[in-house]
N, C-alpha and C positions, 0 to 999 in steps of 0.2 A: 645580245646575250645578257641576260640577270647578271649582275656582279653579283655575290652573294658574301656576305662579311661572318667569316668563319674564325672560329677560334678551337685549334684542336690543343689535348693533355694526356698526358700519361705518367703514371707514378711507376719508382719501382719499391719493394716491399723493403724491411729492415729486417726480418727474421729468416733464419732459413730454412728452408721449408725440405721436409724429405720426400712427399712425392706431390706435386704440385696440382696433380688427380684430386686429391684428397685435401689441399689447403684449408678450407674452414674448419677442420678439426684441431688446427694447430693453430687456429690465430688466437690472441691479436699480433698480426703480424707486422705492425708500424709502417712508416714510410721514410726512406731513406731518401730519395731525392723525386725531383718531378719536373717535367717541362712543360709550358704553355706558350704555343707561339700561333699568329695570330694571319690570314689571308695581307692582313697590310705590313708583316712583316716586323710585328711587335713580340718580342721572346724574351720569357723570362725562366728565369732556374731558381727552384723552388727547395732548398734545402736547410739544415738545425745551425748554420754557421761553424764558424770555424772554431779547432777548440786550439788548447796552448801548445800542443805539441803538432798545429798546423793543417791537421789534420780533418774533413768536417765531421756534425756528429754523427752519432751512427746512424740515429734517428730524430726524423724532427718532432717540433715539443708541438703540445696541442694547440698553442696558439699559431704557430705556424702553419698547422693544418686547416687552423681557422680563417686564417688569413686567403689562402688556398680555394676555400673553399667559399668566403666570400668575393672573392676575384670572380671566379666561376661566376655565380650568381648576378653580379653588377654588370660582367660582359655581356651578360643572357637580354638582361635587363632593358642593356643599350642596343640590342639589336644583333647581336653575336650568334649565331647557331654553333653552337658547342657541339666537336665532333671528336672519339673516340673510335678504337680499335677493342673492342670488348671493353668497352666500361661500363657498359649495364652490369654485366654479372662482377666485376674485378675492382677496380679502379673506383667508382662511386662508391660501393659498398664499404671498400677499406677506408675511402677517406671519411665518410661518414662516421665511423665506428670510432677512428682518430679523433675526431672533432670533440668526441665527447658531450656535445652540446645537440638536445634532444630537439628544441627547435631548428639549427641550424640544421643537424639529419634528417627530420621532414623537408625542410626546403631542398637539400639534396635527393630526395628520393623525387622530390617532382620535376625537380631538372631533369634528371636519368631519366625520365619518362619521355622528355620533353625534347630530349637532345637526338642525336643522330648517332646511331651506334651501326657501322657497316656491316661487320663482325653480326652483327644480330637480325640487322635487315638482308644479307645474305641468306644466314640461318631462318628464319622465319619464313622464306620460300623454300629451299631447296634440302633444308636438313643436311646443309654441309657446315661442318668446322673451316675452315678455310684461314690458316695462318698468315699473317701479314706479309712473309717474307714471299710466300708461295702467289701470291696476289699483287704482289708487286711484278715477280717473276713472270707469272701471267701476262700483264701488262706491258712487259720491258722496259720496266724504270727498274733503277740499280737499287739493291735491297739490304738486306741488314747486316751491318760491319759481321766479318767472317771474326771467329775469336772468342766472341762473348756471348750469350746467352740469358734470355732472363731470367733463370732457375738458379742462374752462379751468380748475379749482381749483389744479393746478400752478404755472399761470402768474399767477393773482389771488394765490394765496400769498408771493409772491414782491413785490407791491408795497408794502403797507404793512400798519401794524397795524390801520387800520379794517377792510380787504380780508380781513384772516385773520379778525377779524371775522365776517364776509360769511359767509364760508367754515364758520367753528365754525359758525353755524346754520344753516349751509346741509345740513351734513354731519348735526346734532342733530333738522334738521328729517326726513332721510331715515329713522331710525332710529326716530322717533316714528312715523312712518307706516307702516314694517315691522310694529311693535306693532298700530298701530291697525287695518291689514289682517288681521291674523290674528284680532282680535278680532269684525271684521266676519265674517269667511268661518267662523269656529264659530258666530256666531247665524244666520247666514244658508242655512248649510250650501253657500254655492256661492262662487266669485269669477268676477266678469265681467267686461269690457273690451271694447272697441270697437275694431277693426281699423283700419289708415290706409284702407282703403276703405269705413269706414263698417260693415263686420258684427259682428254681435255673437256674440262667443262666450264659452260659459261650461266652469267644470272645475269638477264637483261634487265634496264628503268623501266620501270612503269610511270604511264602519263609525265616522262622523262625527271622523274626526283626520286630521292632515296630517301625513306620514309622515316619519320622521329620513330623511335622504340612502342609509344604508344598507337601509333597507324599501325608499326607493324604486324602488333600483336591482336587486329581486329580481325586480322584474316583469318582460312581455317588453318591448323596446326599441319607444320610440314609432317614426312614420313620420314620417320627415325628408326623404322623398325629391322634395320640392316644392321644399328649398332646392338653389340654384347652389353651393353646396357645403356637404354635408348633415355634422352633427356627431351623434355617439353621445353620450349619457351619459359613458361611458368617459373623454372628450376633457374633461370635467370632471373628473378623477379622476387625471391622470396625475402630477400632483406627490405625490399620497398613494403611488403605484406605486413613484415614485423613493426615497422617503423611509421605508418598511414593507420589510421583507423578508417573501419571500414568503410563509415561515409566519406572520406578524401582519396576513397581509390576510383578508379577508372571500371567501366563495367569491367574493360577485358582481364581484370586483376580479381573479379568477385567469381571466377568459375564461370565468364560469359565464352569461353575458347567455343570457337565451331568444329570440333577435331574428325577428323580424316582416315582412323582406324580401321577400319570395315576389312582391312586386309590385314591385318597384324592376328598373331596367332595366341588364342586366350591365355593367362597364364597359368592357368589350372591342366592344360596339358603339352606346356612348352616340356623338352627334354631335357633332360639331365644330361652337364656334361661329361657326367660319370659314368653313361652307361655305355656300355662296351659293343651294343648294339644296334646303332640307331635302326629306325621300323618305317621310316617315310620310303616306301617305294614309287610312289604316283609319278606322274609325268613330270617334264617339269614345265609349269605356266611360265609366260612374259612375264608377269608381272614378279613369281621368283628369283628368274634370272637377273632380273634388273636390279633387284634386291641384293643378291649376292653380288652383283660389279660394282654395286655401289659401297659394299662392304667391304669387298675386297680392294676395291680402290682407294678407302679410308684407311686401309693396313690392317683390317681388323684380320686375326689368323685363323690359321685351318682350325688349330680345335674349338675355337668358340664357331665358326661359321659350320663347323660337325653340329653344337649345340644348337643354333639358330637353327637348322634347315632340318634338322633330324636326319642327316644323310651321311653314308660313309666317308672316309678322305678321299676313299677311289672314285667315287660316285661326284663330289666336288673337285677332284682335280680332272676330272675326263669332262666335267663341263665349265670349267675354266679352261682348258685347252678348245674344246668347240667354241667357245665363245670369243677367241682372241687371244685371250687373256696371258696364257703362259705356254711355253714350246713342249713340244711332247718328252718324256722323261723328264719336264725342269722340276726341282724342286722348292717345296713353299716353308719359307724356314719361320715368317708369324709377322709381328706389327710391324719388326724392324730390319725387315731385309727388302 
């Protein structure tokens, strides 16, 4: 068996953010703490130091971002495959932004390229979002302390020093788990996970490795066309866009995508979720229905999957009942039930 000398990270933000859908509208949103721990068992906690009432800062200064982010780079350097839980789209991008230093944000944008992001190499086959906790779950390793959440560390940061506490292992505990996932999905050769509707879907290895961000974006573009509003690859990438001039980008960064559309519906006569009458009465194809369980299984709800399919509710829930999906009279209350 390859040993393979990994080193995974994860930051969490300093600001708070109010819908986390939406965060680059509200940044700069700093970094409050970060962990880096290493296949040989090297970990290190990454935070502004402690201030006189004991407390650490809220957020750290930009030399410690730099600090951070030359670590990164020198472990790459010596051989390190740097592995991340969405830090293509999250995590590089904000550290970058923090560094404030325009060469050292190029050499981060070509790490992100460079490194191993699951979260993305998942995404780039199958068009699934797939949350770390839910993927662990899959797997049956034990998953993210019950309590905290990434969306509230801004604001527990902010209380006290048991709370940052809280926080540092909440954050160390994420990064352990990154590692421990990748460890599982080479012996196993798959990762699996359970949908909020209960399915189970899997993404097996190819040629048994899980491909850097740049492999995986040579392929053709997944099918996204289940979500209310469906994302590219690309849409993970655009801070490396901003930050590379055009000769230092990768073809698959210049608009080389091979995309997979052919079945996604124009948008010159997609429906309105306004209209009180949707008009698709046609049969419904395979490749429909797969559509909708796959939307339905992301939690997307009945009125955007009314919009998506141009079908009535009764016409979506009598084929979510044929199709498994839900018991006859159950009711579909949207993303979060």
């Amino acid at each position: 068996m390859v040993v393979r000398k990994l080193l995974a990270f994860d930051t969490e933000i300093s600001k708070p953010v109010l819908d986390m859908k939406r965060w680059r509208g509200e940044r700069p949103l700093g970094i409050s703490c970060g962990t880096t721990f290493t296949s040989d068992n090297n970990k290190r906690i990454w935070h502004g130091g402690e201030q006189l009432d004991g407390r650490l800062q809220e957020q750290m200064p930009t030399n410690k971002c730099r600090e951070l982010a030359k670590y990164l780079l020198e472990m790459h350097a010596s051989g390190y495959t740097i592995l991340t839980w969405n830090g293509l789209e999250f995590d590089f991008d904000i550290l970058a932004e923090e560094c404030q230093d325009e060469s050292l944000g190029k050499d981060l944008a070509k790490l992100a390229l460079n490194h191993t992001d699951i979260l993305f190499a998942i995404f780039s086959k199958t068009g699934s979002m797939v949350s770390l906790d839910a993927a662990a779950n899959g797997m049956g390793i034990a998953g993210k302390a019950h309590g905290l959440a990434g969306g509230d560390v801004p604001r527990l940061w902010r209380q006290s020093r048991e709370m940052q506490e809280k926080v540092l292992d909440y954050n160390a505990q994420d990064v352990r788990l990154t590692l421990a996932l990748h460890d599982a999905i080479y012996e196993r050769g798959y990762l699996q996970w359970t949908t909020k509707s209960g399915r189970l879907k899997q993404w097996k290895l190819i040629e048994y490795s899980i491909p850097t961000v740049a492999i995986a974006l040579t392929g053709p573009e997944p099918d996204t066309s289940w979500m209310g509003d469906p994302v590219s690859r690309l849409d993970f990438c655009e801070w490396i866009k901003v930050l590379l001039p055009e000769t230092e980008l990768p073809d698959c960064l210049r608009g080389q995508f091979f995309p997979s559309r052919d079945n996604r519906q124009p948008a010159h006569i997609a429906h309105d979720i306004s209209s009180p009458s949707p008009t698709n009465t046609k049969a419904w194809s395979k490749e429909e229905e797969r559509r909708l369980l796959d939307a339905f299984d992301a939690g997307v709800d009945i009125d955007e999957l009314m919009r998506i399919h141009g079908r009535s509710r009764t016409a979506l829930m009598t084929r979510l009942h044929r199709l498994g999906r839900i018991l006859p009279g159950e009711s579909v209350q949207g993303t979060d039930s």
